[in-house]
C-alpha positions in Angstrom: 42.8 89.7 121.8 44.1 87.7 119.1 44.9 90.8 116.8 46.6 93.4 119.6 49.2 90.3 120.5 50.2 90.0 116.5 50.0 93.9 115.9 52.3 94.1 118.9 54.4 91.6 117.4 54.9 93.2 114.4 55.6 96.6 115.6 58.6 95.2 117.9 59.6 93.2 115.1 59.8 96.6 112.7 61.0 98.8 115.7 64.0 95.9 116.2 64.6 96.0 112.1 64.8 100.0 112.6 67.1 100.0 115.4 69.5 97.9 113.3 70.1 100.0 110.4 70.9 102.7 113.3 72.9 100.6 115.4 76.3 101.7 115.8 79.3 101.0 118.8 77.4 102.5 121.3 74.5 100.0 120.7 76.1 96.5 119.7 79.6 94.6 119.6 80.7 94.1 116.1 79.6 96.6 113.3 80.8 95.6 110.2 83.1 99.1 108.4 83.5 98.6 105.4 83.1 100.9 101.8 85.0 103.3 99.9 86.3 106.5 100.0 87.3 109.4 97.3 89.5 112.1 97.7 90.9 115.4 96.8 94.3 116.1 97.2 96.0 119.5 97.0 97.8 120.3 93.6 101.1 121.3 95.5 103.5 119.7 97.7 103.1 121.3 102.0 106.2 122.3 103.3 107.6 120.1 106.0 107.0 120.5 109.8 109.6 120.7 112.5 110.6 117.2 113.5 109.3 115.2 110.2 111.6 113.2 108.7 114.4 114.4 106.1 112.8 113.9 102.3 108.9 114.0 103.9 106.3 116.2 102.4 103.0 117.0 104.1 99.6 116.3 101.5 96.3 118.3 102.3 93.6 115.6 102.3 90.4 116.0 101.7 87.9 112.3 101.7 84.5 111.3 101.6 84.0 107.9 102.0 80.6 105.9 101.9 80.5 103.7 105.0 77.3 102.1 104.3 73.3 102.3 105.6 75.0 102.2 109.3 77.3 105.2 109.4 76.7 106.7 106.1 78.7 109.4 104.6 82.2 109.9 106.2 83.9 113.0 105.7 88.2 113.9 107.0 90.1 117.0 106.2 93.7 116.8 107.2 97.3 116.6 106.2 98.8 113.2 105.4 102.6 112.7 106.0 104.6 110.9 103.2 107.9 109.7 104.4 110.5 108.2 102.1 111.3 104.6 103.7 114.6 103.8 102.0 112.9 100.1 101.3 113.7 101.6 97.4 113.8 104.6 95.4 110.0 105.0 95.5 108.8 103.4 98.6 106.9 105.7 101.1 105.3 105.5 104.6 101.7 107.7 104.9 100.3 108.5 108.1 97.3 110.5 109.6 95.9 111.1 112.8 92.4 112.7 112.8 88.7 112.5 112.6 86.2 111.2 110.5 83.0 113.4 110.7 79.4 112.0 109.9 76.6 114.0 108.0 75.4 114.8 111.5 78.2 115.7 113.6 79.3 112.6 115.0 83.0 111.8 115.4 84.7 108.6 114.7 88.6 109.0 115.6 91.4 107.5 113.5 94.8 106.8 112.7 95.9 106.0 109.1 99.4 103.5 108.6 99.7 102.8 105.2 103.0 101.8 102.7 102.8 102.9 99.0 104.9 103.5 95.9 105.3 106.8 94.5 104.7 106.8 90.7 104.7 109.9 88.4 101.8 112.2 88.5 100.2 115.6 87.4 101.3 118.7 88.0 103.8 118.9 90.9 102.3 116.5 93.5 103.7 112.7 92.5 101.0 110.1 92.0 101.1 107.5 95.5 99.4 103.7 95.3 99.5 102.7 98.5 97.6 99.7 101.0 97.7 99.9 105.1 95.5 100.2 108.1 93.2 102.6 109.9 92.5 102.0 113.8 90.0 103.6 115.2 89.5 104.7 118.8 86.5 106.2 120.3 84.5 108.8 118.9 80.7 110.9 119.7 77.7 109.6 119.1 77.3 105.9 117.6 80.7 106.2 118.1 81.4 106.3 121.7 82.7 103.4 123.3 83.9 102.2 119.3 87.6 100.5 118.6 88.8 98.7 115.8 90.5 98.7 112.6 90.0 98.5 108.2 92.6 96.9 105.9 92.8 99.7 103.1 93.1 98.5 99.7 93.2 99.6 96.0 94.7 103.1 97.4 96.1 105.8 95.3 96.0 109.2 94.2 96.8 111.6 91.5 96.8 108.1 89.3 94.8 108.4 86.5 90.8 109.4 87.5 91.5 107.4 91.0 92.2 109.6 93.8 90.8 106.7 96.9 90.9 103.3 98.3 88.6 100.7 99.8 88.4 99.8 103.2 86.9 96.7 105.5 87.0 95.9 109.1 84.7 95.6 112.3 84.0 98.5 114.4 83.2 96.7 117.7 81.7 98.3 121.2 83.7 98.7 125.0 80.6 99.7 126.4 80.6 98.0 130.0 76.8 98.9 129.7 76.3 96.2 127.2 78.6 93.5 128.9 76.0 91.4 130.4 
């Protein structure tokens, strides 16, 4: 008797210990989001849309950022919008709404905000450092029922061998489900 109450024991504890490393919105509250991404950025300049702002240039974006044993390998393909914000010569706003797309298919929706500085650069595309926000809002997967936000930090691109940033905030669940 003895031995089938402690091997029962252990195997909720390693089943528990399991489920952690795969917990994601849909499963808890907070989820810690934090890593760092790398990018690629196009070599030219996108020509502006209809309705951006007067000096903007659109920047094909391709990232891949490590989001730890959680969520893994993130991966976005999009077109960032750089806006001149007349704070100074070289002061820019960058935005992005999309997607970040695990491994596996799974969805994790986004908005980027960020403020940089352009600074010269290779080629024709001007070098950008730049610090802000993503929010996030819902997704597939571990990501249904997920909100929350990452401070970006150490951001930049076509600087030197740096093309990414960092990134750390709390992913938390809206699940009623687990409001109990």
């Amino acid at each position: 008797m003895r031995g089938s109450h402690s091997s029962h024991l252990v195997g909720t504890l390693l089943l528990a210990a399991f489920g952690s490393l795969l917990a994601g919105c849909s499963e808890s509250f907070d989820n810690p989001f934090e890593g760092t991404c790398s990018a690629s950025i196009a070599d030219t300049l996108g020509t502006p849309q209809a309705g951006d702002p007067v000096g903007s240039y659109r920047l094909a974006v391709q990232s891949s950022c490590a989001a730890g044993p959680t969520f893994g390998t993130l991966l976005s393909t999009g077109t960032w919008l750089v806006v001149p914000t007349g704070a100074s010569p070289n002061a820019v706003a960058i935005s992005f709404d999309g997607t970040y797309t695990r491994t596996n298919g799974e969805i994790l929706n986004l908005k980027m905000s960020a403020v940089g500085e352009v600074v010269p650069g290779p080629g024709s595309v001007p070098g950008v450092v730049f610090s802000g926000t993503e929010t996030f809002h819902g997704g597939t997967g571990i990501f249904d029922g997920c909100s929350g936000s990452a401070k970006i930090s150490q951001g930049g691109f076509a600087v030197g061998d740096w093309d990414g940033w960092r990134f750390d905030g709390i992913l938390t669940a809206n699940n009623d489900e687990l409001e109990t």
